[in-house]
Backbone bond lengths (Angstrom), bond angles and torsions (degrees), N, CA, C in turn:
res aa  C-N    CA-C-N  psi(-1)  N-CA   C-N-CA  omega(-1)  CA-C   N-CA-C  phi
1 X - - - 1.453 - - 1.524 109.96 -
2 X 1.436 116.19 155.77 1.629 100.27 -177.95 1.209 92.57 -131.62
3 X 1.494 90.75 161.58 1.800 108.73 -167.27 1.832 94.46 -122.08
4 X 1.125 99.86 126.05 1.257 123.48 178.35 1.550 116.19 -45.50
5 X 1.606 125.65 106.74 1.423 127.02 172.44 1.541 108.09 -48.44
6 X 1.287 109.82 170.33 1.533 114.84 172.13 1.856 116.25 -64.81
7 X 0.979 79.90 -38.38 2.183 87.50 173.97 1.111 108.76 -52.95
8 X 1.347 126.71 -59.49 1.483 152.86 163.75 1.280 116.77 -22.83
9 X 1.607 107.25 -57.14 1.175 113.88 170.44 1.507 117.37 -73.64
10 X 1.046 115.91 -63.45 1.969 102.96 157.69 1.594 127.07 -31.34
11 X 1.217 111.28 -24.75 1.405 106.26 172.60 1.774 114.92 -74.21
12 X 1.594 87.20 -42.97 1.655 91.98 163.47 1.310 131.38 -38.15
13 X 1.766 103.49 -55.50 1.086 103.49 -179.41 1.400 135.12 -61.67
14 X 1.160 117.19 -30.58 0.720 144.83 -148.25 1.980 109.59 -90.39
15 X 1.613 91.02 -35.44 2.247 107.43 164.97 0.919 87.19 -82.47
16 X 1.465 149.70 -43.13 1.365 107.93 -170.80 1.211 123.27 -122.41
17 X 1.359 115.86 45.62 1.514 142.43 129.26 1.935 95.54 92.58
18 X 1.227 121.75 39.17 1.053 131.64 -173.87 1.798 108.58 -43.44
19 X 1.192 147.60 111.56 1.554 141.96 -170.05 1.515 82.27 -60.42
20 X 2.063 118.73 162.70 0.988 134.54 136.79 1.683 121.22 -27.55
21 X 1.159 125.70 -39.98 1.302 128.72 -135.73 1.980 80.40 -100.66
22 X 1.207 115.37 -54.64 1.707 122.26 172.25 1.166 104.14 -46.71
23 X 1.350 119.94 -52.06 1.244 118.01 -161.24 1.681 113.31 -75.20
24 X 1.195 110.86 -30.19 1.430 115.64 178.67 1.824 112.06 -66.45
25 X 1.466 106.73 -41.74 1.479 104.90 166.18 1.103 104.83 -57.99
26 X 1.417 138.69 -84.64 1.561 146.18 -134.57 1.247 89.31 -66.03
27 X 1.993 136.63 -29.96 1.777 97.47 155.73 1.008 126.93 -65.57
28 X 1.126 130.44 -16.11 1.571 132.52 -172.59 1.478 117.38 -71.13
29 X 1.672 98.05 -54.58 1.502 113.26 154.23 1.408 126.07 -11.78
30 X 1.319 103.92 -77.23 1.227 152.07 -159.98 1.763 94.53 -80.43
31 X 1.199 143.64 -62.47 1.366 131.28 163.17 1.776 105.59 -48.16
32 X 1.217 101.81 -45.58 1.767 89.12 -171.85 1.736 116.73 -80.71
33 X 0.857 98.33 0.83 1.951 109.97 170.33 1.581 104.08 -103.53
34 X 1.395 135.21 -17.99 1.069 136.90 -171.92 1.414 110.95 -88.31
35 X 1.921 108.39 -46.94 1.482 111.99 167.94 1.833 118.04 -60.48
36 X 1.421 91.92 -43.83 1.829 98.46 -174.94 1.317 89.92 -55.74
37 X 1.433 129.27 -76.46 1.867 116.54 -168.18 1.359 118.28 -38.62
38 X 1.217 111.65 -38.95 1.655 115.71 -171.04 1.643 96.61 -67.29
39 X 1.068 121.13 -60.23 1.807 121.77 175.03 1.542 116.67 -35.19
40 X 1.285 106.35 -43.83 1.424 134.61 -148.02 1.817 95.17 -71.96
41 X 1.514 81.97 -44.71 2.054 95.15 -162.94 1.196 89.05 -81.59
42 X 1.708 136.11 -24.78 1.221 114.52 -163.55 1.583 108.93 -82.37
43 X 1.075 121.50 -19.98 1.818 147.09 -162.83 1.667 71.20 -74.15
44 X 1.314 140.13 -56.95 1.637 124.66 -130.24 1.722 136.19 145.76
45 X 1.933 74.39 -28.90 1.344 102.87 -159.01 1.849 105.92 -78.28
46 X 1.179 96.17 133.21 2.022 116.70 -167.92 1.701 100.17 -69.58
47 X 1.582 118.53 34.97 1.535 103.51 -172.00 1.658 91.91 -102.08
48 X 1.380 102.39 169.73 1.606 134.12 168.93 1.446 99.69 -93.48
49 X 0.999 118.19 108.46 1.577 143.59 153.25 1.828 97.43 -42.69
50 X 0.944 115.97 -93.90 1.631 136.36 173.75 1.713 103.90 -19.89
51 X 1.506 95.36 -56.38 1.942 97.40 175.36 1.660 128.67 -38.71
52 X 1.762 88.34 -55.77 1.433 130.53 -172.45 1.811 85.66 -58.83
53 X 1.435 122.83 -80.25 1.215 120.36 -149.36 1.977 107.38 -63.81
54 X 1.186 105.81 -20.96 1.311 108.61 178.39 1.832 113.83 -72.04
55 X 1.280 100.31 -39.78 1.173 98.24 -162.38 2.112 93.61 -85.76
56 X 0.670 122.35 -14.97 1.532 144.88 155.61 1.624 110.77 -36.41
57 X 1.580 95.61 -80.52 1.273 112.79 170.44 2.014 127.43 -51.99
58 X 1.659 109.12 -22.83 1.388 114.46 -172.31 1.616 98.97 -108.96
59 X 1.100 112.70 -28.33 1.903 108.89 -164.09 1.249 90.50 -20.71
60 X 1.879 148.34 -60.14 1.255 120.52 -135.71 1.605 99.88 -129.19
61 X 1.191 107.46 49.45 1.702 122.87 -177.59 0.934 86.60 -45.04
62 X 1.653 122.34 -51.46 1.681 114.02 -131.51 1.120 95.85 -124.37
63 X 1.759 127.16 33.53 1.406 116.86 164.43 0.916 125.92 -93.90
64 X 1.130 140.83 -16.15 1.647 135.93 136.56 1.381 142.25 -39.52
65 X 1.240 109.69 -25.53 1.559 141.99 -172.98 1.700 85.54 -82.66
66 X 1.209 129.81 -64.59 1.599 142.46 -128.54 1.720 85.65 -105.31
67 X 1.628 123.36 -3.35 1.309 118.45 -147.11 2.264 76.13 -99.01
68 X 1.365 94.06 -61.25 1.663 112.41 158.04 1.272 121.29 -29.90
69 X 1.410 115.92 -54.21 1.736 118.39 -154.55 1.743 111.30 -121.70
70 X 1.704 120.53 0.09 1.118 145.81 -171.98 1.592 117.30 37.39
71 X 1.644 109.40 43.13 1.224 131.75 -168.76 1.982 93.84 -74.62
72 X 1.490 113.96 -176.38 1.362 134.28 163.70 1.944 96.13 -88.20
73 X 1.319 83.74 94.61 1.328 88.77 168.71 2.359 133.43 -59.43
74 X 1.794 75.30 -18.65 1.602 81.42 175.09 1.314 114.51 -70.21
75 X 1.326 112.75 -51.88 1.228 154.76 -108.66 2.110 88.03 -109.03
76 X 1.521 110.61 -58.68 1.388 124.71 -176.61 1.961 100.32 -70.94
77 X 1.485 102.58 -34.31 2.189 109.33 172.89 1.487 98.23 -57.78
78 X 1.270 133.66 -22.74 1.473 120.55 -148.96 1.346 98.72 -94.69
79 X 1.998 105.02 -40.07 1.832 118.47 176.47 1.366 89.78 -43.73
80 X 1.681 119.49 -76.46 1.460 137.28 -156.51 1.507 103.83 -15.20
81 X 1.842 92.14 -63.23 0.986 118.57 -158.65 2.417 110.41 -45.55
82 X 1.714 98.04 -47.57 1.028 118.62 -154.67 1.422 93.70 -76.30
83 X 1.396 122.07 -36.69 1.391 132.83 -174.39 1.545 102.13 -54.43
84 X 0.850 129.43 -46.19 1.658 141.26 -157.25 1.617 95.00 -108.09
85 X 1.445 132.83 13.43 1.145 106.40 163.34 1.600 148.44 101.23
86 X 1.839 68.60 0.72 2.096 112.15 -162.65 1.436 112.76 -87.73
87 X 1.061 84.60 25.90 1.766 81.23 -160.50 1.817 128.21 -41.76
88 X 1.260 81.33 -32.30 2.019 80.33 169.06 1.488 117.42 -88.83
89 X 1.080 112.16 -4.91 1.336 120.26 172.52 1.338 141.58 -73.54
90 X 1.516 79.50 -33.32 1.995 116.61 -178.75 1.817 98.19 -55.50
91 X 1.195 98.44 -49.16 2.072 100.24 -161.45 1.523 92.59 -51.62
92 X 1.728 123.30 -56.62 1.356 135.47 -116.21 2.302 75.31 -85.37
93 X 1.364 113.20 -48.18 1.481 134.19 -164.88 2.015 82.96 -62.18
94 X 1.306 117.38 -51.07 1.674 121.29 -176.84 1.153 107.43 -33.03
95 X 1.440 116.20 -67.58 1.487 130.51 -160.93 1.351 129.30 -105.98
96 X 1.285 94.30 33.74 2.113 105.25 -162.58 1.488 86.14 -88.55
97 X 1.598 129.60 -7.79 1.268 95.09 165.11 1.954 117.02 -138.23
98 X 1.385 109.09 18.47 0.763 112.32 144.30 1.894 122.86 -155.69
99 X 1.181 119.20 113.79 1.748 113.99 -178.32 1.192 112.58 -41.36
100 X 1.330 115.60 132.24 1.645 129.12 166.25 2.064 87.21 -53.20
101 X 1.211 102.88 -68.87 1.840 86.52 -166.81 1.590 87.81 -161.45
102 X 1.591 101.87 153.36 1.621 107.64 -133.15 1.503 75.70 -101.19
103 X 1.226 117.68 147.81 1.838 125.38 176.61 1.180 107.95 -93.76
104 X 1.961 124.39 145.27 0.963 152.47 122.96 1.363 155.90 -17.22
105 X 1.838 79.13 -58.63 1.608 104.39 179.12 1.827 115.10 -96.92
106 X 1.049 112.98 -136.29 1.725 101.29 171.13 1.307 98.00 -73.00
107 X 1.895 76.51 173.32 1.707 105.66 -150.50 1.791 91.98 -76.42
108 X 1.203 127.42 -161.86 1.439 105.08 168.57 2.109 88.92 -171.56
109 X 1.156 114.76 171.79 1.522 128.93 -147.60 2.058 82.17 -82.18
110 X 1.351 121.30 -31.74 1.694 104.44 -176.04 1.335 107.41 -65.97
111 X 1.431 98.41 -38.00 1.561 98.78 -161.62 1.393 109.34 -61.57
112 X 1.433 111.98 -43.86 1.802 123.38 179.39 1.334 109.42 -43.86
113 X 1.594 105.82 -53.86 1.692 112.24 176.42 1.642 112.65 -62.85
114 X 0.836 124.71 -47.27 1.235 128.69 178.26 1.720 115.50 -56.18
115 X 1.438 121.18 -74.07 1.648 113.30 139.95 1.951 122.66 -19.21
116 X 0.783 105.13 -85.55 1.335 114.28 164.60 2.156 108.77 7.00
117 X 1.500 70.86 -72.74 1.767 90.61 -154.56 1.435 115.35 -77.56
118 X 1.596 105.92 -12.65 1.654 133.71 164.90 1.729 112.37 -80.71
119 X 1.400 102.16 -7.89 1.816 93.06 167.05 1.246 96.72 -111.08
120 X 1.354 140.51 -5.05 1.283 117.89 -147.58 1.842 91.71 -127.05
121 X 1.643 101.43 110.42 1.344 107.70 -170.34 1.555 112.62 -115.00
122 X 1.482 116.60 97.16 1.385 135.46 -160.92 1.564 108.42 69.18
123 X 1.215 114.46 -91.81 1.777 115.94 -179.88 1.314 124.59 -120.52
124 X 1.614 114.92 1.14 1.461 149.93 -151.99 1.770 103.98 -123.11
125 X 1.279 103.90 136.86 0.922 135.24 -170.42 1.314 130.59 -83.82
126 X 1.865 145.67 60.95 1.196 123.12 -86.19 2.118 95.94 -147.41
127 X 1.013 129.24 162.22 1.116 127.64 167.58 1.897 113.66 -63.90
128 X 1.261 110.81 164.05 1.835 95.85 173.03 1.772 108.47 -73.70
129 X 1.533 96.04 -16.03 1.568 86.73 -154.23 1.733 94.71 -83.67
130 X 1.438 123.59 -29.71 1.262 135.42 169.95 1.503 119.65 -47.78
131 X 1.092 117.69 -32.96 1.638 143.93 -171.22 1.542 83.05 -96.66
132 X 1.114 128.12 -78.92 1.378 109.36 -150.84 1.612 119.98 -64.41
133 X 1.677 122.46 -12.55 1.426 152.16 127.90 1.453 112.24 -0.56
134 X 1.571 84.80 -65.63 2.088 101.02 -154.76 1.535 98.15 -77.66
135 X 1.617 114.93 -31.21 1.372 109.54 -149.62 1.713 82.87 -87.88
136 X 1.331 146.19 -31.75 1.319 152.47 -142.60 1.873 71.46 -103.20
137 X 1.156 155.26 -50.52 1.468 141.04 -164.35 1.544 87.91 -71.33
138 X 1.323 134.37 -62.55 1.134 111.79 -144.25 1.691 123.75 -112.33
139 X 1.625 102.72 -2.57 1.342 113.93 166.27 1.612 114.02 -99.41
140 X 1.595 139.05 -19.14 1.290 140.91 -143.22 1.981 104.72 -160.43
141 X 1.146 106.32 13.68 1.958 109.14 -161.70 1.828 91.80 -59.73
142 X 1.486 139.58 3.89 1.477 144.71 -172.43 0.891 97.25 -136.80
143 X 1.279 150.27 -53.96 1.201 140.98 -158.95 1.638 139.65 -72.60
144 X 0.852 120.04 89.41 1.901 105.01 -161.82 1.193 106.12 -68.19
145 X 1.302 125.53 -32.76 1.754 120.17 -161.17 1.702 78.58 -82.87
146 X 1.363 169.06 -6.73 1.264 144.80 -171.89 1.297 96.51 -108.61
147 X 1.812 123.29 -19.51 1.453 99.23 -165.74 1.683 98.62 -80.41
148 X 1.232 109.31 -41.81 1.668 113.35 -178.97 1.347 104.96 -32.79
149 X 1.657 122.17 -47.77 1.475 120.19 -152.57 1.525 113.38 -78.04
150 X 1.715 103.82 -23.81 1.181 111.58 171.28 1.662 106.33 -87.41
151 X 1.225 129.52 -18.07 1.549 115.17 -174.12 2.004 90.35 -93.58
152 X 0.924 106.45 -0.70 1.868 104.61 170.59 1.753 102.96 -82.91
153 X 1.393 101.30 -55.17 1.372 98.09 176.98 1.380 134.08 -58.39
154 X 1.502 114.93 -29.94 1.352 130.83 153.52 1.515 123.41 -45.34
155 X 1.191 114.58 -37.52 1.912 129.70 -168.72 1.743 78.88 -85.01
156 X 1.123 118.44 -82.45 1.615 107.70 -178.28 1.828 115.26 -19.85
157 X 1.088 105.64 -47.83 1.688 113.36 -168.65 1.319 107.22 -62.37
158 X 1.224 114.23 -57.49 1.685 136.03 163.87 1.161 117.34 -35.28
159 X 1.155 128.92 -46.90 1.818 138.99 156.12 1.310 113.58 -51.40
160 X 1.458 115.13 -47.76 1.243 137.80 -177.85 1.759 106.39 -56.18
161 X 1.238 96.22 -73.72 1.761 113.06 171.55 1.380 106.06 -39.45
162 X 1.218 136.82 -42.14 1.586 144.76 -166.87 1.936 100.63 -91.10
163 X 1.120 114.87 -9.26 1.677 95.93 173.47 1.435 97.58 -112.18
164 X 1.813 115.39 -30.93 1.120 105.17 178.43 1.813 120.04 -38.96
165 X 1.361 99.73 -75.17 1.311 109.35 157.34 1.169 146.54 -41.42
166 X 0.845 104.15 -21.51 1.719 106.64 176.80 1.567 135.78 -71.50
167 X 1.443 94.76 106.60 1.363 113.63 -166.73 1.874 127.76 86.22
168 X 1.770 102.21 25.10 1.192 121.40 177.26 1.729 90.34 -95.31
169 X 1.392 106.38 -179.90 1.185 139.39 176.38 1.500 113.46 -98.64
170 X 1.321 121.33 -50.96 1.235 126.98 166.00 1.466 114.05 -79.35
171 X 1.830 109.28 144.80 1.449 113.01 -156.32 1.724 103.66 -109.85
172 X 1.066 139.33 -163.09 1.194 144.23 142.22 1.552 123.80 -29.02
173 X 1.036 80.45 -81.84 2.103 119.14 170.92 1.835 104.14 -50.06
174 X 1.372 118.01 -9.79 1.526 119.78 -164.96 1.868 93.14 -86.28
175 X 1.768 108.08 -40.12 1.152 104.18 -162.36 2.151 123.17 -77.36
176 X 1.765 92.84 7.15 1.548 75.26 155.74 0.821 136.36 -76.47
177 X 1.342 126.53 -16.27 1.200 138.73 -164.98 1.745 108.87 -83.81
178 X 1.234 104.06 7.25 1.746 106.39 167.15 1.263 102.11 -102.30
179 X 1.125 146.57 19.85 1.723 131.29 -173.26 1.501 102.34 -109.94
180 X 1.579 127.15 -4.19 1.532 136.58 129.07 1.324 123.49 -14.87
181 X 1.726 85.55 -73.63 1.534 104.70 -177.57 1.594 134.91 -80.09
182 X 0.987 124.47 -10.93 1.568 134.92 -161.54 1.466 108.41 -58.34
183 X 0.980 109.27 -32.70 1.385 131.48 174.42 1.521 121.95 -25.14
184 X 1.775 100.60 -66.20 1.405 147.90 179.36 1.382 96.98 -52.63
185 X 1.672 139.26 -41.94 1.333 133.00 -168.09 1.693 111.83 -56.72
């Protein structure tokens, strides 16, 4: 199966009319899923670097599309994804915003994407609790039964953040220092 180069993925963006403002996250994304894999593999860990940054780079193929047509924007990235051939890509683009079920065992390329896209708040480089803030202001600011579901999903992330890390060299707090670079992808 092939996993989409970074060009590749710009071409994507680019058919399906990705705004500046998407596109500037999903590099960011996409640098911060690229460093976590690279850490990840160096610890031991059996991930695809290349996987990680692809699926980085697409999480929000289809948020523009879904922004128009008020589709599941994960859910319609994963088709994108399958249409073109992505097939391993599709799961990681599925669940970038919520895990089918949070893992135990090794770390694995959804989870990175999924983490990933929970620090990275518009083009900025962000705490979980800051992110989970913005998304409760601007998806749920009335709603109580949505803010819970998002401050549930947050406690998941937080678990998440704590195996990611564990026993790397690079910390949480290490990954602002990629919003320099995103550029470079």
């Amino acid at each position: 199966m092939a996993i989409p180069t970074p060009e590749d993925c710009r071409l994507l963006m680019e058919r399906y009319r990705m705004p500046e403002h998407i596109r500037a996250h999903s590099l960011l994304v996409g640098r911060v899923a690229e460093a976590l894999a690279a850490a990840l593999l160096a610890r031991g860990e059996p991930i695809r670097v290349e996987l990680a940054l692809a699926g980085g780079l697409l999480h929000d193929i289809a948020k523009a599309l879904c922004l128009e047509d008020d589709c599941n924007h994960a859910r319609m990235g994963r088709e994108i994804c399958r249409r073109h051939g992505y097939d391993e890509v599709g799961p990681l683009v599925a669940e970038h915003v919520l895990l089918s079920s949070g893992g135990n065992g090794r770390c694995n390329e959804r989870e990175i994407v999924y983490y990933a896209d929970k620090r990275v708040c518009h083009a900025s480089i962000v705490t979980l609790d800051e992110r989970r803030d913005d998304i409760i202001r601007r998806y749920a600011p009335r709603d109580a039964r949505r803010q819970e579901q998002i401050r549930h999903n947050f406690q998941i992330c937080k678990r998440l953040e704590e195996r990611l890390f564990g026993g790397l060299s690079l910390t949480p707090s290490d990954l602002a220092q990629l919003a320099t670079i995103a550029e470079e992808i």
